[in-house]
C-alpha positions in Angstrom: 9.5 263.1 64.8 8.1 259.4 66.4 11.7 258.6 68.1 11.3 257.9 71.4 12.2 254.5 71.3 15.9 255.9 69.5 18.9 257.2 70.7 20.8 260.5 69.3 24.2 261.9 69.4 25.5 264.9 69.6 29.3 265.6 68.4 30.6 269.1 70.6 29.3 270.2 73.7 29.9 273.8 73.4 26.2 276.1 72.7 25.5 274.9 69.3 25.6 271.1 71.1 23.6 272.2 73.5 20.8 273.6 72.1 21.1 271.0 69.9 21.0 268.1 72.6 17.8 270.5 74.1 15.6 269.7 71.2 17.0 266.6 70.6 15.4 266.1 73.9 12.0 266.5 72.7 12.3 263.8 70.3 14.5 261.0 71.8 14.3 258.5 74.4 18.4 259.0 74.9 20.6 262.1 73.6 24.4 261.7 74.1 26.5 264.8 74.0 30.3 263.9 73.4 32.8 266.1 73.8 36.5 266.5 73.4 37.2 268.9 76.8 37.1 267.8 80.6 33.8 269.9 81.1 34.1 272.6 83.9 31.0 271.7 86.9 31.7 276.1 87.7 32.4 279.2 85.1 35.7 278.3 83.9 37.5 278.8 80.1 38.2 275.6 78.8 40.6 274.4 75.8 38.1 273.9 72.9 37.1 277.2 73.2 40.0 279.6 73.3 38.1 282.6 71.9 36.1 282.5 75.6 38.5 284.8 76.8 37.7 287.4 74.2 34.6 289.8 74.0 30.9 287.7 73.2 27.5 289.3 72.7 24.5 287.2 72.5 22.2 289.1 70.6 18.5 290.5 70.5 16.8 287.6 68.8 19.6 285.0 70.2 18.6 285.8 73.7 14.9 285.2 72.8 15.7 282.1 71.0 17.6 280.8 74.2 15.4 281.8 76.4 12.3 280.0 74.7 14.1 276.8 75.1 14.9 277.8 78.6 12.9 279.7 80.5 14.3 281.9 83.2 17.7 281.6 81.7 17.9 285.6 81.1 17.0 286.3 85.6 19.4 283.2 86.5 22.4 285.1 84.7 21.0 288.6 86.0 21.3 287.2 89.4 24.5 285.8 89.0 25.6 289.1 88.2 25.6 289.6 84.3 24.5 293.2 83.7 21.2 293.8 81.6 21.0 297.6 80.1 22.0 299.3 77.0 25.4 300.7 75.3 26.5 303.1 72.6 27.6 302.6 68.7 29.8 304.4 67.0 29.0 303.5 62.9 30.5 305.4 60.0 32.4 307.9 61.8 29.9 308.7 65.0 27.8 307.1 67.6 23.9 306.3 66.9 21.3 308.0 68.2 19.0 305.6 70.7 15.4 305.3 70.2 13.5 305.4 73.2 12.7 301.8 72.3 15.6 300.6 72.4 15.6 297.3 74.3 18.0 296.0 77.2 20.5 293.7 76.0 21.9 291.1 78.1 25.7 291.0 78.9 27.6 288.1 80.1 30.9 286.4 79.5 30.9 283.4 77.0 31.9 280.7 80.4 29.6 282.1 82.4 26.2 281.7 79.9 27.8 278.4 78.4 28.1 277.2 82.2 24.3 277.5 83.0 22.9 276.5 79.5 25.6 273.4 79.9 24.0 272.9 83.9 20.4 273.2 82.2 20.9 270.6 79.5 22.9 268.0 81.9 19.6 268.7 84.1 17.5 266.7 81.4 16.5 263.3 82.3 17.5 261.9 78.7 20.6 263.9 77.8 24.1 262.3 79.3 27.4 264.3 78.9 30.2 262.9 77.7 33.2 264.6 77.9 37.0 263.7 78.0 35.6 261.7 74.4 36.9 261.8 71.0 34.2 261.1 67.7 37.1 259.6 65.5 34.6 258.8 62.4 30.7 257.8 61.9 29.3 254.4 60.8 27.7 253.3 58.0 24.9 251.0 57.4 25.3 248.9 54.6 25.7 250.5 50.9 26.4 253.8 53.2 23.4 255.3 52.6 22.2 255.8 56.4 24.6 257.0 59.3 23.9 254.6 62.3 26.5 255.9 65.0 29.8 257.5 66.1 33.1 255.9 66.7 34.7 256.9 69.7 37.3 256.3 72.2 37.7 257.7 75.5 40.5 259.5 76.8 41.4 257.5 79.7 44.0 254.7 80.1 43.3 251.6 78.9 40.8 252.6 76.5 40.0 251.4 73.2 37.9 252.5 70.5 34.0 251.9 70.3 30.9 252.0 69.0 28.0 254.4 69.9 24.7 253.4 67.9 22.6 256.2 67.1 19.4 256.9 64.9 20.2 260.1 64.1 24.1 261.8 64.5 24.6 266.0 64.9 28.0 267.5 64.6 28.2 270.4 66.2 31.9 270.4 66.8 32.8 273.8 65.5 34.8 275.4 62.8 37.0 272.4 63.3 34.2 269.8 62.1 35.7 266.7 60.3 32.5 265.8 58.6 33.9 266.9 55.1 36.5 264.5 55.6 34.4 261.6 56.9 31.6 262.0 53.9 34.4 261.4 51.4 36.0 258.1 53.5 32.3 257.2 53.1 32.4 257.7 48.9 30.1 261.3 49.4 31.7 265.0 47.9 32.7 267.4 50.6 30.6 270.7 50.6 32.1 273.4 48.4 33.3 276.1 51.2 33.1 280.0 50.9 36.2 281.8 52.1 36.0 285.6 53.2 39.6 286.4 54.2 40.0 288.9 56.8 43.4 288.7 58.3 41.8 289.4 61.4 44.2 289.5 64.9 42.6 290.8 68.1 43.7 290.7 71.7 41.3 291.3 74.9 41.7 291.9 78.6 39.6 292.5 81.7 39.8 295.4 83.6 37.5 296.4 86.8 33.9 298.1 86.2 33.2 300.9 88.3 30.5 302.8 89.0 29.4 305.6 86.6 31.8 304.3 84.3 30.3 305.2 80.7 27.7 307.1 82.5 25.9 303.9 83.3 26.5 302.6 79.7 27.5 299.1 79.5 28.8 298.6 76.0 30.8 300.4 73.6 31.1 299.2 69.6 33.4 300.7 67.7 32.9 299.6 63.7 35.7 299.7 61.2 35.8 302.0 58.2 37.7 301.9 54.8 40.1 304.5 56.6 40.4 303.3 59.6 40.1 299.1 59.7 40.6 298.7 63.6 37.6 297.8 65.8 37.0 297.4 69.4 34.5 296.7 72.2 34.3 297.3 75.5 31.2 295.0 77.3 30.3 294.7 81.0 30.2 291.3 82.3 29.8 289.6 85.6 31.7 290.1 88.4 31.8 293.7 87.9 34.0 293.6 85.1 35.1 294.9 81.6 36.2 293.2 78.6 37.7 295.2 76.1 38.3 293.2 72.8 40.9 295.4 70.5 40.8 294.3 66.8 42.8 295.3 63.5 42.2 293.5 60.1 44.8 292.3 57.2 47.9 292.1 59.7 47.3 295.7 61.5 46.9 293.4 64.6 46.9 295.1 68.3 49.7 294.1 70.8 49.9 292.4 73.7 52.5 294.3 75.8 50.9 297.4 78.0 52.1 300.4 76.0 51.4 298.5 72.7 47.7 297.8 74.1 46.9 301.3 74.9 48.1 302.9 71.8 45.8 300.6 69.7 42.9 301.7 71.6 43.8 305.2 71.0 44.1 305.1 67.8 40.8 303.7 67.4 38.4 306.6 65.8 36.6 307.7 69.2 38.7 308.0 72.5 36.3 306.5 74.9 37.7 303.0 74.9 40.8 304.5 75.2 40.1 307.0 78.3 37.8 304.0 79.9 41.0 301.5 79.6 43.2 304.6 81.1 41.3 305.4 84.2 40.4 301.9 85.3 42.9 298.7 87.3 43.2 296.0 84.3 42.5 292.0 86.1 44.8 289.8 83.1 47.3 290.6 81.0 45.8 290.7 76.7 45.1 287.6 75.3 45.9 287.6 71.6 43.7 285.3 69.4 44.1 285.6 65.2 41.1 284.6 62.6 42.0 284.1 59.3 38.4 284.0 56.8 34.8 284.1 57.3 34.0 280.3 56.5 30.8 278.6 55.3 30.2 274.9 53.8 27.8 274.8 51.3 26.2 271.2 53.0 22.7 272.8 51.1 23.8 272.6 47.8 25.1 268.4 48.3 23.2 266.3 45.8 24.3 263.3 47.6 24.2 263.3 51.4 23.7 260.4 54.0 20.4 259.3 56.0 21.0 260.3 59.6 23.5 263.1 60.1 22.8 266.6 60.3 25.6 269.8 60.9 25.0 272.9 62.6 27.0 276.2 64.6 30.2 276.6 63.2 30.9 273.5 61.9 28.8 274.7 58.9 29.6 278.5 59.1 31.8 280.8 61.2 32.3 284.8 61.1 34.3 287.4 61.7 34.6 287.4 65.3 33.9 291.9 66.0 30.3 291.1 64.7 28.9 289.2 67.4 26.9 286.9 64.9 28.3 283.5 65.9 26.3 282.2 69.1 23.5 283.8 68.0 23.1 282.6 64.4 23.9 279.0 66.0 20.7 279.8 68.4 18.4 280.1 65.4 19.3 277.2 63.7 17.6 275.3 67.3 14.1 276.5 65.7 14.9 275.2 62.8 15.7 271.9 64.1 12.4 272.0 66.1 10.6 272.6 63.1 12.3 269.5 60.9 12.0 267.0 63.5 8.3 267.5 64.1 7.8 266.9 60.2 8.7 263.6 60.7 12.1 261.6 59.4 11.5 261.8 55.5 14.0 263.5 53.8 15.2 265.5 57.2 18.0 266.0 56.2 18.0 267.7 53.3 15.2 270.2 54.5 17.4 270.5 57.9 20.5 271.7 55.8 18.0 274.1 53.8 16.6 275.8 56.6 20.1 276.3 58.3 21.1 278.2 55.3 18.1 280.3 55.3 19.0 281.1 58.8 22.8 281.9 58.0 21.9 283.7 55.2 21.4 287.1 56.2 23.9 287.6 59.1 26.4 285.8 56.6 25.7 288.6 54.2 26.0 291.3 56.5 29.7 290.4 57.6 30.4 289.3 53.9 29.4 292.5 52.9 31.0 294.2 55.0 34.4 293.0 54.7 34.4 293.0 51.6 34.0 296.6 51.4 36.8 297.2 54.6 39.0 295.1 52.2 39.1 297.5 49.3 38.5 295.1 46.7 36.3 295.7 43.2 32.9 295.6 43.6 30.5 294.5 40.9 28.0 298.5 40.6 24.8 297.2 43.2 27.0 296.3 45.7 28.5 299.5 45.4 25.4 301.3 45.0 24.5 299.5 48.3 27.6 300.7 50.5 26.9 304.3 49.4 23.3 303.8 50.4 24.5 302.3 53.7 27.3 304.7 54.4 24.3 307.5 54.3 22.0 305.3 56.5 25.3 305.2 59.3 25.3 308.8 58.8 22.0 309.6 59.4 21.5 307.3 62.0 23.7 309.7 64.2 20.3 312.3 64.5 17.8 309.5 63.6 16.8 307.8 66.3 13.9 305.8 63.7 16.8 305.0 61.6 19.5 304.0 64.0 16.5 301.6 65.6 16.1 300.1 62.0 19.4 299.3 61.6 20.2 297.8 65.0 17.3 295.8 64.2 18.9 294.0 61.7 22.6 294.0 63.4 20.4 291.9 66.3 18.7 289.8 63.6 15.6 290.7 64.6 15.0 292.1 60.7 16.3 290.7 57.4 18.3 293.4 55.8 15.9 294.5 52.8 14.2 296.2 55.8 17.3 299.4 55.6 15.3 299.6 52.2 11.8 300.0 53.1 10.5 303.5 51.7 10.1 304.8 54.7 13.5 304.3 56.3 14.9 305.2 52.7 13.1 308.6 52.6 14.4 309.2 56.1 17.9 308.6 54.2 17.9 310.4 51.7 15.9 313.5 53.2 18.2 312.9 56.3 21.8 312.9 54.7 21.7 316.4 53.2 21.4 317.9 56.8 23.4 315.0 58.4 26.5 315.8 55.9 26.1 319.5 56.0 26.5 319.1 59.9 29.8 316.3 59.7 30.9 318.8 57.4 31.3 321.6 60.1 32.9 319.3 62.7 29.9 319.1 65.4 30.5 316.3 67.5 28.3 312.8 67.3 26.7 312.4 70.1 24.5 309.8 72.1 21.0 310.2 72.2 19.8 308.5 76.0 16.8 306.3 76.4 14.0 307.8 78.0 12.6 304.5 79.4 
């Protein structure tokens, strides 16, 4: 996209912004990144992100994504101290078996990653941060058919509101985004939103990471069933730490008080987050946090929508928190991005908004899905069909290390999930659940199968 004589701005500095602002950066002479928060210069949690404090996992393909647009990123956090190696799953009543395959995962605390991706970005010659900045409403050319900047106003004494001109605007201010509200002062329809209620309350807390702790393993996830709708996970981080991230759905919500903390986690179907909390010296007190309903804006399906303003990251689609999907299905909407922009201005808009659906898509149908079926509610017969299909494929995952690969595949959105239906994963299924049901059936412990690499 020819813009180099242009300006762009960039509404939320949080990672969505920022990946944003880095490919703005390849096609703007000036991209300005405003953003509500006093911005940290070290790892620190900051306001407009209360759900830092809680459990983050950037996934498989996330981690390539960022790591395209900045090299090195994945040894600078290693040698800060975030902890690259492998953890455990516990799906459907028992923990996966790992394929020898099976590739090291990064782990890292949401301040600590956003702090060197923010120090990255602010490192650009053409991007300026703006924090400590509000975005009260966008500006219209005439007839307001073209977006051509931001209305702001400082927060410092003294000021009064202004004018940023831009040739293109991206909101990227989160779940929180008041672009519905500004496209209907400007005469345009809101998006229609989807809402997935989940009731969801969770509560997380450091602790100290010892050595041998988990036998070297440095994740546990613990999935919710029909019968048992809690979840957890326990990740290493920096600093030689653990964050354990306790989770309960429609109202069954952990505590906050010690005792009430402890017997959430053993309650939870296996007892290792509960016997890894017991044994090791917590580092903060639980920090509750609630989430009412998977959210997505339909900004795709707009027949009407200005010139010059695009959405992305959570401002056009949030999830249920326990599946890890948020920064990472952000990421891959930066590719996307790329990709419009080098086609050139005409009509960006619209294919913009249709490739960020296509990228939401199957990670939005995975936790939809899903929480559907953990809510209990009527289910037309395929989708039914499906989640006895997929309770088998949990099942046999547990001796199948081919399988349990497959599937992990697709929870990193690396695959699309049609894969779990390829023949030859279905015929490991079906062969696979007769043996797999015969042994559940006789009580033999799941167990985890080590990588050999």
């Amino acid at each position: 996209m020819e813009q180099r004589s242009a300006t762009a701005i960039v509404i939320g500095g949080s990672i969505a912004g920022l990946l944003a602002a880095r490919v703005l950066s390849d096609h703007f002479t000036q991209v300005v990144v405003l953003e509500r928060d006093a911005l940290p210069e070290t790892v620190a949690h900051r306001k407009g992100t209360p759900q830092s404090h809680h459990a983050h996992a950037l996934l498989g393909q996330g981690q390539r994504i960022m790591e395209a647009f900045f090299p090195g990123l994945t040894d600078t956090l290693v040698q800060q101290g975030a902890p690259l190696g492998y953890g455990r799953f516990f799906f459907g009543g028992g923990y996966f078996a790992r394929h020898a395959q099976t590739l090291p995962t990064l782990y890292v605390s949401r301040p600590c990653l956003e702090a060197e991706v923010r120090r990255r970005v602010r490192a650009l010659s053409c991007v300026r941060v703006v924090d400590r900045c509000d975005a009260l409403g966008l500006v219209a050319g005439e007839g307001n058919r073209r977006i051509t900047g931001v209305r702001i106003l400082r927060r410092q004494d003294g000021a009064a509101a202004e004018i940023l001109p831009a040739a293109l605007v991206v909101d990227a201010s989160g779940r929180g985004s008041r672009t519905p509200a500004w496209l209907e002062e400007l005469g345009y329809a809101a998006p229609a939103v989807d809402l997935v209620e989940v009731g969801m309350g969770y509560a997380s807390r450091l602790y100290a990471r010892k050595l041998g702790d988990l036998d070297g393993d440095l994740l546990i996830n613990v999935a919710p069933t029909p019968q048992n709708r809690r979840a957890s996970a326990a990740l290493a981080q920096e600093g030689d730490r653990w964050i354990v991230t306790l989770a309960g759905y429609f109202g069954d919500h952990p505590p906050t008080d010690e005792a009430g903390f402890r017997d959430f986690a053993r309650k939870l179907p296996t007892p290792d987050i509960y016997e890894l909390i017991a044994s090791a010296a917590p580092l903060s007190d639980p920090v509750p946090f609630k989430f009412p309903a998977n959210q997505r804006r339909r900004y795709e399906r707009l027949a009407e929508f200005p010139a010059g303003l695009l959405v992305l990251g959570d401002a056009i689609c949030s999830f249920t928190p326990i599946y890890g999907q948020g920064m990472s299905t952000a990421t891959m909407q930066a590719p996307a991005l790329q990709a419009c922009l080098a086609q050139g201005p005409v009509d960006l808009e619209r294919r913009f908004s249709r490739q960020a659906a296509a990228a939401i898509d199957n990670p939005w149908n995975l936790t939809v899905g899903n929480d559907q079926r953990l809510s209990g509610a009527a289910l037309p017969a395929p989708k039914r069909l499906l989640n006895w299909y997929m309770a088998r494929l949990q099942l046999v995952a547990r001796r199948d290390p081919e399988v349990a690969l497959a599937f992990l595949k697709v929870g990193s959105l690396f695959a699309a999930p049609p894969s779990l239906l390829h023949p030859r994963i279905a015929l490991r299924v079906l062969k696979g659940s007769r043996l797999a049901g015969s042994t559940s059936a006789q009580g033999v412990a799941p167990f985890v199968q080590k990588s050999s690499s």
